[in-house]
C-alpha positions as CSV (number, residue, x, y, z in Angstrom):
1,X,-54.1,88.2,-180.7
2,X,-55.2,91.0,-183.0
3,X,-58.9,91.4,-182.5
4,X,-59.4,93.4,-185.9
5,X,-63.3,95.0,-186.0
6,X,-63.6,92.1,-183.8
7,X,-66.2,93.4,-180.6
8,X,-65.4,91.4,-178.3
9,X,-62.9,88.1,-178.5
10,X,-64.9,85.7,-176.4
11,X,-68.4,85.3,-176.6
12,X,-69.7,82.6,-174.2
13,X,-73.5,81.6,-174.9
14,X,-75.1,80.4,-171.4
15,X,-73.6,82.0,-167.9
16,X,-74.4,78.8,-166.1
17,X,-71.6,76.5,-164.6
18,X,-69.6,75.5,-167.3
19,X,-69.6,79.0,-168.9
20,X,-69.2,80.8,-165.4
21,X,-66.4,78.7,-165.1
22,X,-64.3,79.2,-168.4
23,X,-64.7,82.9,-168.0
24,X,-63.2,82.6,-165.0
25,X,-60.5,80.8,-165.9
26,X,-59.9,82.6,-169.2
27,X,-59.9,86.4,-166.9
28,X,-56.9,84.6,-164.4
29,X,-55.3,83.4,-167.2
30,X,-55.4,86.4,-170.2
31,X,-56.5,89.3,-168.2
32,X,-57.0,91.3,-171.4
33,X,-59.3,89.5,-173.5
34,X,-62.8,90.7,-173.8
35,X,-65.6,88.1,-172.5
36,X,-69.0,88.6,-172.4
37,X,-71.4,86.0,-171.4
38,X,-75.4,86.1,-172.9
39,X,-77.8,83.7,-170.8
40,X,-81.9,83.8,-171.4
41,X,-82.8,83.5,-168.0
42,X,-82.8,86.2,-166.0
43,X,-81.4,84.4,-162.8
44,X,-79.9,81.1,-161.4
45,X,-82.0,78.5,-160.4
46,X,-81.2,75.1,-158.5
47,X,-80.1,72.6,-160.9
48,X,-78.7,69.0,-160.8
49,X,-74.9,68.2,-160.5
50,X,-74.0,69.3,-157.1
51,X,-72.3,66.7,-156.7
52,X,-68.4,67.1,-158.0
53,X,-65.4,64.3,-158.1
54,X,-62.1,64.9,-157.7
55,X,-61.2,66.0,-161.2
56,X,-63.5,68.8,-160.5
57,X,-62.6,70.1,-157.1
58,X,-58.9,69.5,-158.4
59,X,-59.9,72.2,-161.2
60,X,-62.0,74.6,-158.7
61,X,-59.2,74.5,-156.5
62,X,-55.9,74.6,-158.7
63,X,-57.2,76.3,-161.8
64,X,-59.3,78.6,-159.9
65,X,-58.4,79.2,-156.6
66,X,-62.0,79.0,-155.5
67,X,-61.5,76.6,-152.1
68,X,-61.5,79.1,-149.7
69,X,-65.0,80.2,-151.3
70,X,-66.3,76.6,-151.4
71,X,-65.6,75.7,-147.4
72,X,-67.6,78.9,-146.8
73,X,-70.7,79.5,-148.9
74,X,-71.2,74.8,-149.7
75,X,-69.9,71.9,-148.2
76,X,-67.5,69.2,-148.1
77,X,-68.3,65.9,-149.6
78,X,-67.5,62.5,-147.9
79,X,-67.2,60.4,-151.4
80,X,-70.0,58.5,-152.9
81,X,-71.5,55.8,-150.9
82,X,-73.9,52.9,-151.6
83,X,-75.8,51.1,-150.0
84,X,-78.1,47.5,-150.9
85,X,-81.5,46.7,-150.1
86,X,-83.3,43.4,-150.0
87,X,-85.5,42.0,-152.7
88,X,-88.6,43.4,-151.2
89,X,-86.6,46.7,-150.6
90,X,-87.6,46.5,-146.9
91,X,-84.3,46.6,-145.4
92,X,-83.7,48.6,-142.6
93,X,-81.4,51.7,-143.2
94,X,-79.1,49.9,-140.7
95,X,-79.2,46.3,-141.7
96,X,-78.2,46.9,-145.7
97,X,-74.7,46.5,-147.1
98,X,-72.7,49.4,-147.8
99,X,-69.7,51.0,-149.2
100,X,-68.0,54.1,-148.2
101,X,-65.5,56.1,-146.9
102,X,-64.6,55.3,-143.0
103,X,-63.1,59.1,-143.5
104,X,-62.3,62.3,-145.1
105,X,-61.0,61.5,-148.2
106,X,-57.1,62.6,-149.5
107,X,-58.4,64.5,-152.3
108,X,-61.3,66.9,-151.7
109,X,-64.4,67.6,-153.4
110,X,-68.0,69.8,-152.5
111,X,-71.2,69.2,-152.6
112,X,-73.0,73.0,-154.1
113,X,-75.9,74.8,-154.0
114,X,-75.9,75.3,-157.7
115,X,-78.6,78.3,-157.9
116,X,-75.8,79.9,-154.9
117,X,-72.8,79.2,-157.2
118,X,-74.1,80.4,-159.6
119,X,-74.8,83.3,-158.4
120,X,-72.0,84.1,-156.8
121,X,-69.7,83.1,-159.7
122,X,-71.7,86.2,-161.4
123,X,-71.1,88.5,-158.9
124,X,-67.2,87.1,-159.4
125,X,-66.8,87.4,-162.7
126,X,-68.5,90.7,-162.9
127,X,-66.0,92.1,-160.5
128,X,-63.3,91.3,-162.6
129,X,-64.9,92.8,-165.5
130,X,-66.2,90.3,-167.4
131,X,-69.7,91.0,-169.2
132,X,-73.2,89.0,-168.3
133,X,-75.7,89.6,-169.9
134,X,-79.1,87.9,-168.4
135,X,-82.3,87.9,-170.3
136,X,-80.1,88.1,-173.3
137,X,-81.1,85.3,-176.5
138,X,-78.3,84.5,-178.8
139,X,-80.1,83.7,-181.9
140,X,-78.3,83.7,-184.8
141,X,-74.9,82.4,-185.4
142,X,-72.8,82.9,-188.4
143,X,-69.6,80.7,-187.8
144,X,-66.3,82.3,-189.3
145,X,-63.9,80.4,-191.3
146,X,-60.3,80.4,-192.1
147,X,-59.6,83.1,-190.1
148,X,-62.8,85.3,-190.4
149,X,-64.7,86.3,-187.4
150,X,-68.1,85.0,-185.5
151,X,-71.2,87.2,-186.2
152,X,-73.8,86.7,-183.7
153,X,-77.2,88.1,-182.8
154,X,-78.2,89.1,-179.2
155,X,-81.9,89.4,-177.9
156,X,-82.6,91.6,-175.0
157,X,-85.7,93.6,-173.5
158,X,-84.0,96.6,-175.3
159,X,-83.8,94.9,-179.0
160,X,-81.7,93.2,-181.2
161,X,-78.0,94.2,-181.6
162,X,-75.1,92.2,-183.6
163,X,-72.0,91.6,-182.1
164,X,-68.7,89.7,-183.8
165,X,-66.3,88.0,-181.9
166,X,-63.4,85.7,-182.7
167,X,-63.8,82.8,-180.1
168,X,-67.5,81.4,-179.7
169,X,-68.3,79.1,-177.1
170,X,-71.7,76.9,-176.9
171,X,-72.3,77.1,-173.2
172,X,-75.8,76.8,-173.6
173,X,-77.1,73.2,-171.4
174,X,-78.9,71.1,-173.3
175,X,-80.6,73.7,-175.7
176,X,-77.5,73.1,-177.7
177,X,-76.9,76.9,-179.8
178,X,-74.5,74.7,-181.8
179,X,-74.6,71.0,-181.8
180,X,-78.4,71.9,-183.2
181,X,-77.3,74.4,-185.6
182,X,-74.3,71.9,-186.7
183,X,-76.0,68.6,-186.0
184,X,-73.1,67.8,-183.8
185,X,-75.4,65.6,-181.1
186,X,-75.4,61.9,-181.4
187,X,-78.1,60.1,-180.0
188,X,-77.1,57.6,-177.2
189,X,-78.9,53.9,-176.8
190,X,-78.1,54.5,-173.1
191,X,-81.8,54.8,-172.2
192,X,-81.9,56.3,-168.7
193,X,-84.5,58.8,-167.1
194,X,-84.7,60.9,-164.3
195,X,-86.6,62.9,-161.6
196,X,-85.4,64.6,-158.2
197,X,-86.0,67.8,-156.2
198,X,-84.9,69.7,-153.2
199,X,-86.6,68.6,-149.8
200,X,-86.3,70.5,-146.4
201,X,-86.3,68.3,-143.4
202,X,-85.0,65.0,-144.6
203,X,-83.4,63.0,-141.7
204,X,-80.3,63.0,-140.8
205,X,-78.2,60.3,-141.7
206,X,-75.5,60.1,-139.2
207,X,-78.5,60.2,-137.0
208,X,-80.0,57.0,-137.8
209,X,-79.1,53.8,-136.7
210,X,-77.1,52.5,-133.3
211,X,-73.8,53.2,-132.0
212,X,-72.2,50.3,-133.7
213,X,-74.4,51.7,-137.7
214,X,-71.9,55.1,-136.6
215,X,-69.0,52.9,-135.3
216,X,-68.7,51.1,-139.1
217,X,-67.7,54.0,-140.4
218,X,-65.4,54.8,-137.5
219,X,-67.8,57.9,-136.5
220,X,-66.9,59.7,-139.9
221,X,-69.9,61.7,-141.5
222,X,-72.3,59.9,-144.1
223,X,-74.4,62.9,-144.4
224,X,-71.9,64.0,-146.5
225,X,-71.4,62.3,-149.0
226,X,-73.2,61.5,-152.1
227,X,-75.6,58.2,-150.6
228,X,-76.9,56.0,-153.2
229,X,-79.6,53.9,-152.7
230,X,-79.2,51.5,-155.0
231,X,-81.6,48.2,-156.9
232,X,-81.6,46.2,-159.7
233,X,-81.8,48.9,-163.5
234,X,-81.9,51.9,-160.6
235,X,-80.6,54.4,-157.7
236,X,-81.8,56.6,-155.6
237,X,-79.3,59.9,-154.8
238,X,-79.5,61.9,-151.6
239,X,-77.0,65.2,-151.8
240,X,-76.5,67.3,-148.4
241,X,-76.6,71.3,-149.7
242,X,-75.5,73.9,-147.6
243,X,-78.7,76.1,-147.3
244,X,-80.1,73.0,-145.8
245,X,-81.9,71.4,-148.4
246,X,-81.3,68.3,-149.5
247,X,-81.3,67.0,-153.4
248,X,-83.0,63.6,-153.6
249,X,-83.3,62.0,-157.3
250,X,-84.0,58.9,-159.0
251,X,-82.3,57.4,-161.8
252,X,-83.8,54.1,-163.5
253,X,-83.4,52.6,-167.2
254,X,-86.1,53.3,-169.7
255,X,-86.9,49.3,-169.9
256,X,-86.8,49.1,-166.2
257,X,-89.4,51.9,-166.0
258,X,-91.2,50.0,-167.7
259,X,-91.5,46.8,-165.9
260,X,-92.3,49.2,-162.7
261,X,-95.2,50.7,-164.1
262,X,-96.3,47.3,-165.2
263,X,-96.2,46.3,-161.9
264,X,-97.8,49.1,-160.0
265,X,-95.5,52.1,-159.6
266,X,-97.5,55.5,-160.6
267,X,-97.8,57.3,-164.4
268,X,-97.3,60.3,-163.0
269,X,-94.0,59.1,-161.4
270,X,-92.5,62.6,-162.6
271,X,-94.8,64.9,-159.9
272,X,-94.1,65.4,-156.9
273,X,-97.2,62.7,-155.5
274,X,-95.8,60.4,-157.6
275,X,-92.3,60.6,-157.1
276,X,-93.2,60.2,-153.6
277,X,-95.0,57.2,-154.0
278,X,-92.3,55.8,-155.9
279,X,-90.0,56.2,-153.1
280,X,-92.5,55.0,-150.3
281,X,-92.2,51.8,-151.9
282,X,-88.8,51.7,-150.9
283,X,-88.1,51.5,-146.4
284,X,-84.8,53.0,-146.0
285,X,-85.3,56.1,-148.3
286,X,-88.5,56.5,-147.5
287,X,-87.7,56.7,-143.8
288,X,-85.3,59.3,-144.7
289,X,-88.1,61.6,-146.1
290,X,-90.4,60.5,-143.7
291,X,-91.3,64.3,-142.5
292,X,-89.2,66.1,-145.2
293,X,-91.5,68.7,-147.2
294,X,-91.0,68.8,-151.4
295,X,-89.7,72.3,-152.6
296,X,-89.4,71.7,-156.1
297,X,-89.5,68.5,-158.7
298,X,-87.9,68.5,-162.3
299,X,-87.2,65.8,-164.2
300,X,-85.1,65.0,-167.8
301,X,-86.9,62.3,-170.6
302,X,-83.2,61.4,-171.2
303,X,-79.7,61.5,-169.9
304,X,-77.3,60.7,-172.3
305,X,-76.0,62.1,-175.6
306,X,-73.1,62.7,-177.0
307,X,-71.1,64.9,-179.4
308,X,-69.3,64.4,-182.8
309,X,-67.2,67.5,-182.2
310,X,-66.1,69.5,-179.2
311,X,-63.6,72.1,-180.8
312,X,-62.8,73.5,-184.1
313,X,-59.8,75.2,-185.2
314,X,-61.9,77.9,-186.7
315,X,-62.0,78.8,-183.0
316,X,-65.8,77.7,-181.5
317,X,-66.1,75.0,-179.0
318,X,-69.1,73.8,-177.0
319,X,-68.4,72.4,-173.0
320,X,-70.6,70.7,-170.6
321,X,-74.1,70.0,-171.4
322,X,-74.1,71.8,-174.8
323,X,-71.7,69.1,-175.6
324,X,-72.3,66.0,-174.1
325,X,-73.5,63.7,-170.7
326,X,-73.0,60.5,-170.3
327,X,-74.4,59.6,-166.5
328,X,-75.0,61.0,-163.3
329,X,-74.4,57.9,-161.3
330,X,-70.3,58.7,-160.6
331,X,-70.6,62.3,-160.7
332,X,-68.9,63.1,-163.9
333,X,-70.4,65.8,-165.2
334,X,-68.4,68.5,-163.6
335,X,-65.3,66.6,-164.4
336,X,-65.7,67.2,-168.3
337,X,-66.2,70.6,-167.7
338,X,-63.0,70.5,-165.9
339,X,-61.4,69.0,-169.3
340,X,-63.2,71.2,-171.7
341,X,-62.3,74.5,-170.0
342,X,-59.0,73.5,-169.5
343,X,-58.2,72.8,-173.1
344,X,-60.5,75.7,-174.3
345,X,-58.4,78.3,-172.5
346,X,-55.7,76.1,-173.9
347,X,-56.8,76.9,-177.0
348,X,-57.8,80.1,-176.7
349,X,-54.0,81.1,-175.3
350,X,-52.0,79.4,-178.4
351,X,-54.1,82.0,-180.8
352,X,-53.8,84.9,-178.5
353,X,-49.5,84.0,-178.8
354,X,-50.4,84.2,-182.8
355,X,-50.0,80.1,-182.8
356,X,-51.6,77.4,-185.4
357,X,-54.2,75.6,-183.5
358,X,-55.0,73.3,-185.5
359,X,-53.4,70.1,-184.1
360,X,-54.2,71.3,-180.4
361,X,-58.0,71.0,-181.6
362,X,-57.7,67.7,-183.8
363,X,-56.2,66.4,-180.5
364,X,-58.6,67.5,-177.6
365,X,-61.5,66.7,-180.0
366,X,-60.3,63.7,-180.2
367,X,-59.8,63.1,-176.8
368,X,-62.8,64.5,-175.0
369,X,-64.4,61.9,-177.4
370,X,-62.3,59.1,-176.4
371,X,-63.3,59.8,-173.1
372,X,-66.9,60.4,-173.6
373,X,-66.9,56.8,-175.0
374,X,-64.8,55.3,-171.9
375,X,-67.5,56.9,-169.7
376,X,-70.6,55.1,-171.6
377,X,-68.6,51.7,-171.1
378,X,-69.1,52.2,-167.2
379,X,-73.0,51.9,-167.7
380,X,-74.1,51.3,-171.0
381,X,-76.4,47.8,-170.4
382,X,-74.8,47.8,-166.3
383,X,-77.7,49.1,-164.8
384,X,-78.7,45.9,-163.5
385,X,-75.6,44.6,-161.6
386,X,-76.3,48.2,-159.2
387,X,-78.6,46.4,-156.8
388,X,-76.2,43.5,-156.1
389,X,-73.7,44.4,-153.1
390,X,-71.7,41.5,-154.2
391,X,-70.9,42.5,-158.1
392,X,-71.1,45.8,-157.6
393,X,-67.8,45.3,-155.3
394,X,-66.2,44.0,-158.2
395,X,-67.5,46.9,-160.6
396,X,-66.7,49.7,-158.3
397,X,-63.0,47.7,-158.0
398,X,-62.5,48.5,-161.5
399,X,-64.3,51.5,-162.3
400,X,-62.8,53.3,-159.1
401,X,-59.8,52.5,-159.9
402,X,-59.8,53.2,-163.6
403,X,-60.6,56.6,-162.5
404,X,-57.9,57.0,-159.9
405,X,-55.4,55.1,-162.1
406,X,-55.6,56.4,-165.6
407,X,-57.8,59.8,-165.0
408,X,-57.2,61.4,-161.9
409,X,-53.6,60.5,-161.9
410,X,-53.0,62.4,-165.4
411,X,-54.9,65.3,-164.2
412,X,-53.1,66.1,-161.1
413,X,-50.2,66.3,-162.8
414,X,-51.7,67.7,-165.9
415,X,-50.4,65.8,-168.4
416,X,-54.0,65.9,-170.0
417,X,-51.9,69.0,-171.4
418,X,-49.4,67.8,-172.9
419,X,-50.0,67.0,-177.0
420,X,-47.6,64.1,-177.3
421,X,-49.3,62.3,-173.9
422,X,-52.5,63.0,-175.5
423,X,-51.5,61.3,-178.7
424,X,-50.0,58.5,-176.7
425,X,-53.4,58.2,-175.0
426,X,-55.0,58.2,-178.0
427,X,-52.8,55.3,-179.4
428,X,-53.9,53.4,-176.7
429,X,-57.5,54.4,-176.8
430,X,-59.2,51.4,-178.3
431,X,-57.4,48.7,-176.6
432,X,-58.6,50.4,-173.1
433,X,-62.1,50.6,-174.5
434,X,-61.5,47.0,-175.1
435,X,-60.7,45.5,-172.0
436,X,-63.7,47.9,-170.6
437,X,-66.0,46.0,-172.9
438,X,-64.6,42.7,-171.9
439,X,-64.8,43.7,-168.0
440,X,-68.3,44.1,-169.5
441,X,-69.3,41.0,-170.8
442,X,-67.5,39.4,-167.6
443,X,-69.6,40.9,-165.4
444,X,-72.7,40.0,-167.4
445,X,-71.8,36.8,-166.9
446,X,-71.6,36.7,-163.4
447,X,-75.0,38.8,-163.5
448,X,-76.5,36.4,-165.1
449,X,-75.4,33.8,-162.8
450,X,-76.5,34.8,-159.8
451,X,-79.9,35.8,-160.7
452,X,-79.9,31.9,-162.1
453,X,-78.9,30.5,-159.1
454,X,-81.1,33.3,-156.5
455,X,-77.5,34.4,-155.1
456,X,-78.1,38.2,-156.4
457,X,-79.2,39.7,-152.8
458,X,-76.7,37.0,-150.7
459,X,-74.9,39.7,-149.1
460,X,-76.9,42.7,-149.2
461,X,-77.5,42.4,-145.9
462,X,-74.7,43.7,-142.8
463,X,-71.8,44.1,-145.1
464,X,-69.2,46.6,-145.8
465,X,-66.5,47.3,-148.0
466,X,-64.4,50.7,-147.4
467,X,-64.6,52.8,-150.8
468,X,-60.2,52.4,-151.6
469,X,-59.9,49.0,-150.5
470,X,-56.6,47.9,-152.3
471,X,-55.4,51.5,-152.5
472,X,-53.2,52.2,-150.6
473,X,-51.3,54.4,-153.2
474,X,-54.1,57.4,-153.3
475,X,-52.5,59.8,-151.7
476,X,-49.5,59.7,-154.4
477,X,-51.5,60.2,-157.1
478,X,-50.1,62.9,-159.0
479,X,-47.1,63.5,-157.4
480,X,-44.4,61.5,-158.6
481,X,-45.8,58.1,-160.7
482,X,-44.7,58.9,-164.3
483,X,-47.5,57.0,-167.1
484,X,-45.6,53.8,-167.1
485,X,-45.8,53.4,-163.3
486,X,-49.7,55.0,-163.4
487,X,-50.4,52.0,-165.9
488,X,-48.8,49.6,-163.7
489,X,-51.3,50.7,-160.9
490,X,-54.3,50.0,-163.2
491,X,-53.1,46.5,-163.9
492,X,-53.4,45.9,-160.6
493,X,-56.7,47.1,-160.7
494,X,-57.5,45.1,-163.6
495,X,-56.8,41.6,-162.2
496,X,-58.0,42.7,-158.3
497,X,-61.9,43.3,-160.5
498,X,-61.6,40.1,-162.5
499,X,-60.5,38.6,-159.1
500,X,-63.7,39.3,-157.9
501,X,-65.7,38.9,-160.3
502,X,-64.3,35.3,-161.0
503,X,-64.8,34.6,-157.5
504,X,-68.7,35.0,-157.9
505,X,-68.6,32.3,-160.6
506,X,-67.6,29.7,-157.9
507,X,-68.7,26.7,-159.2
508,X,-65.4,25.4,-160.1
509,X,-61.8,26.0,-158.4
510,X,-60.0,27.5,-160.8
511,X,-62.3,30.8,-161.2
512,X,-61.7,31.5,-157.1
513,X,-58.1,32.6,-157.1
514,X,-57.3,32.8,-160.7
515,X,-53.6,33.2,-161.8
516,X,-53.3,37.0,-162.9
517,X,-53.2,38.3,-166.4
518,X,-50.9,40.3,-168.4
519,X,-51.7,44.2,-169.3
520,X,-51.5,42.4,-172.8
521,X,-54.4,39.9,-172.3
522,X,-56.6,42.5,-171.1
523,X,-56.0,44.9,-173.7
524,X,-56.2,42.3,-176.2
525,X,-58.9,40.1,-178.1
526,X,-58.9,37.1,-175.7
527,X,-61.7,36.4,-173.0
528,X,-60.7,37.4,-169.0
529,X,-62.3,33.9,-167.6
530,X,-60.2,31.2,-167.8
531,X,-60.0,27.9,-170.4
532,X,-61.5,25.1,-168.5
């Protein structure tokens, strides 16, 4: 790549995770280029999205050899678990349904201290001579075209300076440098709002309950993994760190908000009195904070947004929250990360071999879209099937295995980099967001149902469902399945969720063991229950 009067070749605006990250990976991967980072704060501070999924330990680990790091300075997650409360939401910690892991799972993932990783990843990426600047305010952006560099402006204590640079990247969290200055972010009519905080002393997990509460889970850890506590439009989150805080959060739907203020919960549900008094009104979480002291409360308005435009070929780009979010309830946040870095550096190494980028970007703009858009099908207007045990088996059966099947699958063996998969992917794109929609309007049905016929909370009481159940192909994921037999898997997974879910509509015989569908009749028009 020539750099021409060109200062510096990669200008990243924010030096939290997603930036830390990309420079990172851009250092191991072109040691020469120049990359400087410009953040306004003046030091890391704990944040939300601790909590990472395989896609993004499978990124730390492979792309950036940062495992041995993670096992010492955070700590190993157990999966996401969930458990089910009663209608009162008096249940017992022991008494609700659950489902988890009864062990380590194949592929790993961390839970982090993000105000540690942070820091640390600065300390990293300073070693290796990359640039941070902290208490430095990019204000002015004059995007280059055709060829022409970036001209940017730089705030510090010491002045104003301007810098040019031929790769810009919007790292920036939700202040969004570019999508605001490009009116790239798309409102979302996922409603969602949130508050959480770091508490010392919350109560052990794997502490609670008998002999036979530890003996479900075959004496495997639960402290560790990502518990959600979950009801009807909302979910608690309780995250183990490794400093020996723990991050507790809620998450609840605008309208649902609003039917819990109408019926007593506090206005000032976003302070720390009030958040508490939210979660005293629910037993088993409540217990687990029952002598834990608050060390700090935030809170968001809104969750989700999206993006109209991830990369250009005139070589700017925006990753993680400067781009997008979608929801924390899976953990997916440091997944797309995982996809925008990698196809950024991607990027980023075509020009530097003197390349056209321009199809590479068409395509991974494309793409990150198309997968924005599958994420919003997992809880766009689902919020309320969370508090039963019952259909929430059937979701997790699909949305689990989506992700294992069609996700995780392609990024082990990293044919999320490949231009002519990602085409083919793209082909298929709105036939999968099809059969996601009609998986939706399937499990509205049964939704529906059950709150019709009081069956909602039947079995959210003393029952357990292990977190792969059906899978017993996880530990081949990425190995050896090419697409075709990947696809295969998730057809499976397909008629194993409408199984289920046809099973709760069991008012007539031919809904409880239906006769299995074609990858055709899912990914077409027709309806997934059957004639009568």
């Amino acid at each position: 790549m020539s750099s021409h009067t060109a200062d510096l070749d990669v200008v990243i605006a924010g030096a939290g995770k997603a930036g830390l990250l990309l420079a990172r990976q851009l250092r191991r991967q072109q040691p020469d280029l120049r990359i400087a980072l410009f953040d306004k704060a003046t030091e890391s501070s704990s944040k939300v999205g601790e909590s990472t999924v395989e896609i993004a330990s499978a990124y730390l680990v492979r792309r950036l050899g940062l495992d041995g790091y993670l096992y010492r300075r955070h700590l190993p997650k157990n999966g996401l678990r969930f458990f089910f409360d009663t209608p009162a939401c008096d249940g017992p910690l022991e008494s609700l349904s659950e489902m988890g892991s009864r062990s380590f799972p194949v592929a790993p993932s961390f839970q982090i201290d993000r105000a540690r990783f942070e820091e640390d990843l600065v300390d990293m990426n300073r070693s290796q001579g990359i640039t941070i600047e902290r208490g430095a305010r990019v204000d002015e952006v004059a995007l280059g075209h055709d060829g022409a560099l970036h001209g940017l402006y730089v705030t510090t204590a010491a002045g104003q300076r301007h810098l040019r640079c031929r790769w810009f990247i919007d790292a920036s969290g939700r202040a969004g440098v570019l999508a605001r200055k490009l009116s790239l972010r798309q409102p979302e009519s996922h409603e969602m709002v949130a508050v959480w905080g770091r508490f010392e002393g919350v109560r052990d997990i794997d502490e609670s309950g008998s002999a036979a509460f530890r003996a479900r889970v075959d004496f495997t850890t639960r402290m560790l993994s990502t518990n959600h506590f979950c009801y009807p439009g909302y979910w608690f989150w309780f995250i183990p760190l490794s400093g020996g805080a723990t991050s507790v959060g809620l998450v609840i739907e605008k309208s649902t908000l609003a039917e819990k203020l109408a019926d007593g919960w506090p206005d000032n549900w976003r302070t720390e009195s009030g958040f508490r008094e939210v979660i005293d009104k629910h037993r088993a979480p409540r217990e687990m904070l029952d002598e834990a002291r608050a060390v700090d409360i935030m809170s968001y308005k809104q969750l989700a947004y999206g993006c109209s435009r991830y990369f250009s070929s005139d070589r700017w780009a925006l990753i993680g929250e400067a781009a997008s979010f979608s929801d924390p309830f899976y953990s997916p946040g440091s997944d797309f990360i995982a996809l925008e870095n990698d196809y950024v550096s991607d990027l980023v190494a075509r020009d530097t071999r003197g390349e056209a980028i321009d199809e590479a970007a068409t395509l991974y703009d494309q793409y990150l879209r198309f997968r924005h858009d599958a994420a919003m099908k997992l809880y766009r207007g689902q919020y309320g099937y969370l508090g039963s045990y019952e259909l929430f088996r059937a979701k997790w059966a699909l949305d689990i295995g989506c992700y294992y099947n069609l996700w995780l699958d392609e990024y082990l063996a990293e044919r999320h980099l490949s231009l002519s998969y990602v085409q083919s992917q793209l082909r298929q794109s709105d036939r999968i967001l099809r059969a996601l929609d009609k998986f939706a309007d399937l499990f509205a049905k049964v939704d529906s149902k059950l709150r019709h016929e009081g069956r909602y909370f039947r079995r959210n009481q003393a029952s357990f469902t292990g977190d792969f159940e059906g899978m017993a192909h996880v530990a081949q994921l990425g190995r050896s399945a090419s697409p075709r037999e990947a696809f295969g898997r998730t057809h499976e997974v397909f008629n194993r969720a409408r199984s289920r879910a046809l099973a709760l509509l069991d008012d007539e015989p031919r809904l409880s063991s239906p006769n299995p569908l074609s990858m055709l009749d899912f990914l077409g028009s027709g309806s997934l229950i059957p004639s009568p």
